[in-house]
Backbone bond lengths (Angstrom), bond angles and torsions (degrees), N, CA, C in turn:
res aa  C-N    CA-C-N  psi(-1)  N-CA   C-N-CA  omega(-1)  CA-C   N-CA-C  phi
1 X - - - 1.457 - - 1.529 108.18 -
2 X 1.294 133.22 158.01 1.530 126.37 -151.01 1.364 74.26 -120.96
3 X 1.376 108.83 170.73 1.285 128.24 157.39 1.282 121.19 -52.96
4 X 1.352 118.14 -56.00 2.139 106.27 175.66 1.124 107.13 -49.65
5 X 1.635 124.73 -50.83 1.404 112.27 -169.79 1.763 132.74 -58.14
6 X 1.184 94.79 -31.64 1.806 117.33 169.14 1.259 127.98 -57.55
7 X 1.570 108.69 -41.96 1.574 128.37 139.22 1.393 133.39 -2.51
8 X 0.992 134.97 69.76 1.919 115.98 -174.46 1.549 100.35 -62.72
9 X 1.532 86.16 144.32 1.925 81.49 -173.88 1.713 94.70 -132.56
10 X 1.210 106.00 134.73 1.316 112.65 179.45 1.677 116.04 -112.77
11 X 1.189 118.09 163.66 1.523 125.72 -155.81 1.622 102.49 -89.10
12 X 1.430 111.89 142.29 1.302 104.87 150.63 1.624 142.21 35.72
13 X 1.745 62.68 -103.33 1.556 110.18 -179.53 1.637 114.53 -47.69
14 X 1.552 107.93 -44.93 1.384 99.55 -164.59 1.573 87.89 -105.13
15 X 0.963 146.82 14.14 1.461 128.36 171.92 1.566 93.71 -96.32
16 X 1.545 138.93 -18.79 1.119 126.65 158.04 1.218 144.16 -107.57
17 X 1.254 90.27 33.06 1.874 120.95 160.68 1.905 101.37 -108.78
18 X 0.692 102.31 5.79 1.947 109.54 162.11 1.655 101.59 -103.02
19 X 1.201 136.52 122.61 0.837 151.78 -169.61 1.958 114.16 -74.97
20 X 1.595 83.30 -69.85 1.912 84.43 163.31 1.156 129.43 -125.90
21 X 1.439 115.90 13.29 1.564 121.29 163.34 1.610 113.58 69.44
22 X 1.322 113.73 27.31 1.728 114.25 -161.71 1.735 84.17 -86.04
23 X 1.367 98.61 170.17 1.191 128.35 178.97 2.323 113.54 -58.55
24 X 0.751 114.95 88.09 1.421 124.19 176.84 1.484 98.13 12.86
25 X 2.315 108.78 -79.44 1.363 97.19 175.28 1.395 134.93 -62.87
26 X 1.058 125.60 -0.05 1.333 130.73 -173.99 1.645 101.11 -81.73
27 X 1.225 118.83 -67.30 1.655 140.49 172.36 2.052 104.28 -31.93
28 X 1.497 99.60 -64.85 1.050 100.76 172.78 1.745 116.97 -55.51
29 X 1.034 113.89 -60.14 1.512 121.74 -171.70 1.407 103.24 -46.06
30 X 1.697 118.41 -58.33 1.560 112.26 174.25 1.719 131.84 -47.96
31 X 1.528 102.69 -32.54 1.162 109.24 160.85 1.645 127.17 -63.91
32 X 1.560 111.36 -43.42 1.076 107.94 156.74 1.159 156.27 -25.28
33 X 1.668 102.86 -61.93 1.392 133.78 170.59 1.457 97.67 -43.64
34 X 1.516 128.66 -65.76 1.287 114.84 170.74 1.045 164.83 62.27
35 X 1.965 82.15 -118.95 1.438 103.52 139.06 1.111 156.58 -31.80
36 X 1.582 99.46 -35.79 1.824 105.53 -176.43 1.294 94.07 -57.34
37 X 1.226 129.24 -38.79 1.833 118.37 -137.29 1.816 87.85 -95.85
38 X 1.001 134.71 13.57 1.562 143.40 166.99 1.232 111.48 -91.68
39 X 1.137 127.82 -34.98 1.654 121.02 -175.17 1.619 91.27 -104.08
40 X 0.993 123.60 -4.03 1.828 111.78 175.18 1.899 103.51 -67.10
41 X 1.392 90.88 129.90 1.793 84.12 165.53 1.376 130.94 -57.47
42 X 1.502 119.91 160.74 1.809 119.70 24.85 1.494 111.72 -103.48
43 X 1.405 110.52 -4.35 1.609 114.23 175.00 2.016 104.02 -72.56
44 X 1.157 126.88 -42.22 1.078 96.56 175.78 1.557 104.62 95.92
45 X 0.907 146.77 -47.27 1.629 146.20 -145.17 1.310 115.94 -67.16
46 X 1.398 92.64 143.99 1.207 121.85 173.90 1.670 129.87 -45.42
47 X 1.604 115.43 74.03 1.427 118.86 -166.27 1.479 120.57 -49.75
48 X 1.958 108.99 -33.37 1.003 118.19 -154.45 1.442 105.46 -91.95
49 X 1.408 116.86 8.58 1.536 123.39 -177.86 1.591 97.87 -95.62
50 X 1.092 132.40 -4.36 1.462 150.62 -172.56 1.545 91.04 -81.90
51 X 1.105 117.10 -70.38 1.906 126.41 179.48 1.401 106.96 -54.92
52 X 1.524 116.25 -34.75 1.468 104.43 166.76 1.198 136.09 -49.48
53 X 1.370 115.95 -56.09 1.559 133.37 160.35 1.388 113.06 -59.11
54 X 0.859 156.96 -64.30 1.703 164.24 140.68 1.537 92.61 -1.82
55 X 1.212 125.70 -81.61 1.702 133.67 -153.21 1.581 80.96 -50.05
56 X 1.617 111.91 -66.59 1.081 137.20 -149.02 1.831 113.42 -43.24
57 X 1.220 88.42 -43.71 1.494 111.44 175.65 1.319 105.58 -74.58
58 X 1.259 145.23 -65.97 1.243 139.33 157.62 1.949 117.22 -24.07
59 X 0.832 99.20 -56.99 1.364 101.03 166.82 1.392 132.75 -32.27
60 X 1.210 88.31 -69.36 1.828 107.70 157.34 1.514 133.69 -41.88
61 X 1.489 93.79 -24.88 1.819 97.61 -172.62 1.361 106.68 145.45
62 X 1.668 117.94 -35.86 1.494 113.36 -167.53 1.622 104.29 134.17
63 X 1.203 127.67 -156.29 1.363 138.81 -147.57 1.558 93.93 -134.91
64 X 1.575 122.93 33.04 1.211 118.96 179.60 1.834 108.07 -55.84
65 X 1.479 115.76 -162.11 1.871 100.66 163.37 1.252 74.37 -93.51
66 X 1.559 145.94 -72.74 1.433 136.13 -126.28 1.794 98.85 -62.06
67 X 0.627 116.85 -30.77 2.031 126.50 -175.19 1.721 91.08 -63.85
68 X 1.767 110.82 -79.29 1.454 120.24 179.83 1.647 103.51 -21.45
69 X 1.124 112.40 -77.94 1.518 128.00 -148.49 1.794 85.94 -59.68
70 X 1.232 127.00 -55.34 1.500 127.54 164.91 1.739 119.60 -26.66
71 X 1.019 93.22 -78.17 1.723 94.92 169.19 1.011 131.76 -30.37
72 X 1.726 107.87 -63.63 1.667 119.44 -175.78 0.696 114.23 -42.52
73 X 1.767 120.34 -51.49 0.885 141.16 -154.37 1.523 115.78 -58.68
74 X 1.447 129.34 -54.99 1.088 148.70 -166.35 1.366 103.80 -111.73
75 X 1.058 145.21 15.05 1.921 135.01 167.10 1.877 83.39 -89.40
76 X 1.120 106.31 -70.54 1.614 98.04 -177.34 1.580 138.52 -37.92
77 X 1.266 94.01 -21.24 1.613 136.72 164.91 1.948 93.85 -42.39
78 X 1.494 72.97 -74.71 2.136 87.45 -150.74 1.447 85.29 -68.82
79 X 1.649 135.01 -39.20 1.480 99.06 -166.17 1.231 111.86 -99.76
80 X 1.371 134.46 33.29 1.457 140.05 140.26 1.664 114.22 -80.08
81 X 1.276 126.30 -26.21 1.273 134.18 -161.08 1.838 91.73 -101.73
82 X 1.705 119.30 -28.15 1.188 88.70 176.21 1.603 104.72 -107.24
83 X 1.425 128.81 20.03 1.365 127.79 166.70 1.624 103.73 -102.12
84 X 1.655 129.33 20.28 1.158 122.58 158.03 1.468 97.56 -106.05
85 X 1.426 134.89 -22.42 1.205 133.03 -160.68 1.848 84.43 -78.37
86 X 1.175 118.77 -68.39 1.413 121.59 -178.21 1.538 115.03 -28.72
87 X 1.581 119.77 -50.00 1.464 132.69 -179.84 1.725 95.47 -62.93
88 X 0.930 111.71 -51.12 1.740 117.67 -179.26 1.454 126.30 -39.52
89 X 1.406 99.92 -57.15 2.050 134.91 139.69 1.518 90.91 -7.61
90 X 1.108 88.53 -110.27 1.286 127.95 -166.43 1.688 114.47 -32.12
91 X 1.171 116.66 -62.67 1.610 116.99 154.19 1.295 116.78 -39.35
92 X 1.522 129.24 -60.98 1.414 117.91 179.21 1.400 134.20 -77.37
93 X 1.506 101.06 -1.17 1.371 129.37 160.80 1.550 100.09 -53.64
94 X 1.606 117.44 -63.27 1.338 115.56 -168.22 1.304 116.48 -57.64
95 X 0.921 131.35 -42.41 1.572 144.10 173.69 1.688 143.04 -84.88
96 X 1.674 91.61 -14.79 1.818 120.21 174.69 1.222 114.34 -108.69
97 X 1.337 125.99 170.76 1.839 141.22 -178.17 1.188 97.62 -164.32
98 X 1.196 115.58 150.44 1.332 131.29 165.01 1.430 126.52 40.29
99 X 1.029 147.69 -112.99 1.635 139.31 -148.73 1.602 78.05 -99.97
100 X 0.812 136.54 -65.61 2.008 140.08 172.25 1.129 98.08 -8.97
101 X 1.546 111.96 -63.55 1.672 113.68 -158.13 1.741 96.35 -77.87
102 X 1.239 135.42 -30.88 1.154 136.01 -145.26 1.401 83.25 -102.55
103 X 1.304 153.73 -22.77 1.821 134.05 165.22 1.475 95.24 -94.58
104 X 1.356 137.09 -5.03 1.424 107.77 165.02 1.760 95.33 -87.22
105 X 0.989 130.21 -36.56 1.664 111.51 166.74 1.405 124.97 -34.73
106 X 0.966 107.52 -45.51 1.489 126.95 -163.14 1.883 93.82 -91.91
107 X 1.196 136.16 -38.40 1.373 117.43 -168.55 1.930 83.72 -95.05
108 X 1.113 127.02 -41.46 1.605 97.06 -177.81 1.711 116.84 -76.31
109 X 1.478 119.49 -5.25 1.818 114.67 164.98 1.963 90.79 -71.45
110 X 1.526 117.14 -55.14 1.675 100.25 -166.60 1.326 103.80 -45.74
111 X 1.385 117.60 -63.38 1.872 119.69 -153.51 1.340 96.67 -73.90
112 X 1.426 137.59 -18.23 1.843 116.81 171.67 1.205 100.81 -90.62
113 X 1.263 129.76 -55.84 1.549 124.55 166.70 1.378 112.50 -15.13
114 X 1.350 105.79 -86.72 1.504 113.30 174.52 1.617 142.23 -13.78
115 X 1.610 81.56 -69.03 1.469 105.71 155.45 1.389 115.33 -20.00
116 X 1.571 84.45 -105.35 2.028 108.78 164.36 1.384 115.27 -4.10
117 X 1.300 116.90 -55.17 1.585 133.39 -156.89 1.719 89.65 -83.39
118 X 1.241 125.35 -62.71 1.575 128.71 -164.65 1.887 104.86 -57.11
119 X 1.064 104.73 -42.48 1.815 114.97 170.13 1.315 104.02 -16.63
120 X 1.772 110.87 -67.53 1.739 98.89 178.35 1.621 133.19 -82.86
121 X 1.434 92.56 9.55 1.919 86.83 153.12 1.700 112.13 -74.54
122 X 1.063 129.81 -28.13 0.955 143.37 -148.16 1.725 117.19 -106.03
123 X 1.257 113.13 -22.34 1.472 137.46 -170.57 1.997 116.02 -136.64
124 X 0.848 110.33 92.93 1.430 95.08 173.02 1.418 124.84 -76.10
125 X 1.373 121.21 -28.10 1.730 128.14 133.45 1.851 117.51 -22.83
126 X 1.056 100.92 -38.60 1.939 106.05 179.09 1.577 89.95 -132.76
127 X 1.288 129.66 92.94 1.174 143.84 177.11 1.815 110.26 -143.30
128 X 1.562 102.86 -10.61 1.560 97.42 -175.27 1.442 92.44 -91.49
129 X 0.880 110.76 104.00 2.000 115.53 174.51 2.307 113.91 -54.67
130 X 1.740 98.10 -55.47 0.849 82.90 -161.48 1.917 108.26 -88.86
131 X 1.406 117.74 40.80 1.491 124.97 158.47 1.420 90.81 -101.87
132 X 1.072 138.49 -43.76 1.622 119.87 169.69 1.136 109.93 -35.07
133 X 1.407 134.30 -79.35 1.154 141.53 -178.71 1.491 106.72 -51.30
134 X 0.573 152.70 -3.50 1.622 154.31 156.11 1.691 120.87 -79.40
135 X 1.161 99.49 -13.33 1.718 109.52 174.69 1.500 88.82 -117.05
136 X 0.803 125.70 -35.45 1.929 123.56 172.09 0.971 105.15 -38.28
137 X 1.551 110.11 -81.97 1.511 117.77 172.76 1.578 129.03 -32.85
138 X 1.324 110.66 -65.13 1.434 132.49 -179.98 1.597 104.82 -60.17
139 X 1.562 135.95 -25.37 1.731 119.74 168.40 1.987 103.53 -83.64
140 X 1.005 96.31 -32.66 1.611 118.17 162.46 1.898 116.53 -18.58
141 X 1.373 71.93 -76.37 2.031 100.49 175.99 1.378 112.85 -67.21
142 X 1.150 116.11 -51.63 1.469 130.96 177.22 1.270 116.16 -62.02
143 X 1.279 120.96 -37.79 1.572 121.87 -178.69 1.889 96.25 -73.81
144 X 1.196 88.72 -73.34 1.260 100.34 -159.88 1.814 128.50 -63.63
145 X 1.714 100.07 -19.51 1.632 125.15 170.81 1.613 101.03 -80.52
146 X 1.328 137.48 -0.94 0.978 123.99 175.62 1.875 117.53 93.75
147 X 1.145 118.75 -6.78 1.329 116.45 -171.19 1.271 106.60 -72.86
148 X 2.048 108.25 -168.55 1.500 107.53 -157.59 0.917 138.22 82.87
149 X 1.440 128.34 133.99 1.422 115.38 155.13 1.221 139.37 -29.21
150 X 1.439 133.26 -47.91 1.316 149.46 177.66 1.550 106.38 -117.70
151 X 1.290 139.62 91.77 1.246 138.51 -131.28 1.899 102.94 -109.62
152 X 1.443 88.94 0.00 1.962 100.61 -171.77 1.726 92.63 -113.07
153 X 1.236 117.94 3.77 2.001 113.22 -164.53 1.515 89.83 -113.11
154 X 1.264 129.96 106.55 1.181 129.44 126.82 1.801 139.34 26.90
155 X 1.537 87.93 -87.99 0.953 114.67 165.03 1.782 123.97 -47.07
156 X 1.361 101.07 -55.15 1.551 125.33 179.51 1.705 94.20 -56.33
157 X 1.325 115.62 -53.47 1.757 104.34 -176.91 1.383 122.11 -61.75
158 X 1.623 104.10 -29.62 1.523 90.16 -177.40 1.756 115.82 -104.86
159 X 1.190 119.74 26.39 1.491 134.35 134.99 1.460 112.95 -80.19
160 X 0.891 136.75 -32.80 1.207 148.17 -175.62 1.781 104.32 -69.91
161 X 1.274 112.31 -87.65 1.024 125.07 155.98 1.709 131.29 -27.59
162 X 1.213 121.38 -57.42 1.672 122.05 150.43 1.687 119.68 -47.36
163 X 1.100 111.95 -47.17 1.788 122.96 168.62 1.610 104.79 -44.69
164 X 1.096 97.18 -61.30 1.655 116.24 -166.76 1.749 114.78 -44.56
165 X 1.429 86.44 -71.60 1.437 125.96 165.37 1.602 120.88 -25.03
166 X 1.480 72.59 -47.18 1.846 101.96 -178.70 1.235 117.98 -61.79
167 X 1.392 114.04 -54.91 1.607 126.54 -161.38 1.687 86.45 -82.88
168 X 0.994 125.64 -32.30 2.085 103.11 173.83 1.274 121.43 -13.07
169 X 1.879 93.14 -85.13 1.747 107.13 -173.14 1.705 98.95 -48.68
170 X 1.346 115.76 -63.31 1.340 98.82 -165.13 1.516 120.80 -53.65
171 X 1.598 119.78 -13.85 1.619 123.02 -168.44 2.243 81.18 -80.40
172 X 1.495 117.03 -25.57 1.638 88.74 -148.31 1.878 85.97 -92.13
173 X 1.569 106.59 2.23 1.269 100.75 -175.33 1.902 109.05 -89.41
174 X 1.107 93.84 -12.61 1.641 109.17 -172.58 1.620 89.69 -84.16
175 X 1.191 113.80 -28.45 1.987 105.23 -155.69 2.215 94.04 -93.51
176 X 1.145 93.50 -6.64 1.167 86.79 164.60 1.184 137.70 -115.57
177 X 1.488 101.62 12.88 1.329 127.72 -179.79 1.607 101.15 -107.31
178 X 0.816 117.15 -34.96 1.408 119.74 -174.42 1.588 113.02 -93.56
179 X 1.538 131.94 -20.17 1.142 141.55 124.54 1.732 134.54 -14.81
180 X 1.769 92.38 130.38 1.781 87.22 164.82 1.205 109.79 -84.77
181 X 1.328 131.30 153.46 1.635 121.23 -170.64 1.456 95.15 -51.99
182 X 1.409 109.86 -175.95 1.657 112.78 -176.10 2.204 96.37 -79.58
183 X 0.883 97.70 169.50 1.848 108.82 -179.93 1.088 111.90 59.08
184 X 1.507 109.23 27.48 2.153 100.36 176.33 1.749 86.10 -132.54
């Protein structure tokens, strides 16, 4: 086989739907950089929930729309389901102690867990399970790592956290826009 033939050769078309053709790490890295200026105050936020969605999306396949519209869809999912689990906490906090409080922890993570998880029998729009868990995680960190504007409010994490979450797909949709296709 010669060298041209070994070549992946791509069309036209899609080398000018890449915007500037930079080098993959380069594209990525600029996007990266970013970040810093996201966790600078007074918002506080969570940069690294940005790589969540990005990896996350990659994972999936890439920054297709049918993938995008997948994601969104369900990161917001898990960090509403784990900023009710937190509100849940917190209520049976007022009223529980000890091993009491520690199986109502444990029976309100099963029945919201659960929940969350059963959604995509039910929805093929919320059928990607593990972008749930990716906003799970990510209100998770945020609540409890201190991020946000108001880093003790609830509420404040999972705006925080959905924002975050958010800009992923669009960072892995930018890195492939700003990308030479792969083999150039």
């Amino acid at each position: 086989m010669s060298n041209q033939q070994s070549k992946p050769t791509t069309t036209p078309a899609a080398e000018e739907s890449n915007w500037l053709n930079l080098p993959v790490e380069v594209a990525a890295s600029l996007l990266a950089i970013t970040t810093v200026l996201i966790a600078l105050g007074p918002l506080h936020l969570p940069p690294w929930a940005v790589f969540i969605g990005w990896a996350g999306t990659f994972a999936m396949g890439g920054p297709t729309p049918e993938n995008l519209k997948r994601i969104w869809a369900v990161m917001p999912l898990g960090s509403v389901t784990a900023f009710l689990i937190v509100l849940s906490f917190q209520q049976a906090a007022k009223v529980l102690e000890g091993s009491a409080y520690v199986v109502a922890e444990m029976v309100i993570l099963f029945c919201l867990n659960g929940a969350m998880i059963s959604v995509a029998r039910f929805s093929k729009a919320l059928a990607f399970v593990p972008g749930m868990f990716f906003g799970f995680a990510t209100y998770f960190a945020t609540f409890y790592g201190g991020f946000g504007p108001d880093p003790l409010q609830p509420f404040a994490a999972l705006v925080a956290a959905i924002a975050m979450n958010g800009l992923g797909p669009l960072y892995a949709w930018l890195n492939v826009k700003l990308a030479a296709p792969h083999g150039h």
